[in-house]
N, C-alpha and C positions, 0 to 999 in steps of 0.2 A: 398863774397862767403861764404858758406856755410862749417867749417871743418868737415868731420865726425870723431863722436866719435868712438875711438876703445877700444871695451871691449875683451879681448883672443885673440884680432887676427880678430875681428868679427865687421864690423862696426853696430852699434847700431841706433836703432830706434829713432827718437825724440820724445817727450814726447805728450802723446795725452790729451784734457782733456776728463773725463769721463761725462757721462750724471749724474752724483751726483755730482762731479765737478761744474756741471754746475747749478745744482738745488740749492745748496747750495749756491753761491756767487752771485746765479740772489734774493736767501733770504736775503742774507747779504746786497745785496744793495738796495732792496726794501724794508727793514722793517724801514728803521732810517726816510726814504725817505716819506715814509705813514705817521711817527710821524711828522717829520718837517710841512708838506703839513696840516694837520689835525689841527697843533696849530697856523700855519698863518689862517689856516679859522678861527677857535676860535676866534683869535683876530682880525680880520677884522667885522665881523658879529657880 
């Protein structure tokens, strides 16, 4: 189960990700990903 956090006396919200959040670590993992991908074709071809 689940504890909720209490901040004052107020259970708190869990943390949401943001759409920048989101845009950011769908870059992070897509850019190394296009390098790796691009230099097996290189060296395949």
């Amino acid at each position: 189960m689940k504890n909720n956090i209490k901040v004052y006396g107020h259970a708190a919200p869990g943390a949401r990700m943001t759409k920048t959040a989101a845009v950011l670590l769908a870059s992070i993992l897509s850019i190394p990903t296009f390098i790796v991908l691009t230099l097996l074709d290189l060296l395949v071809l």
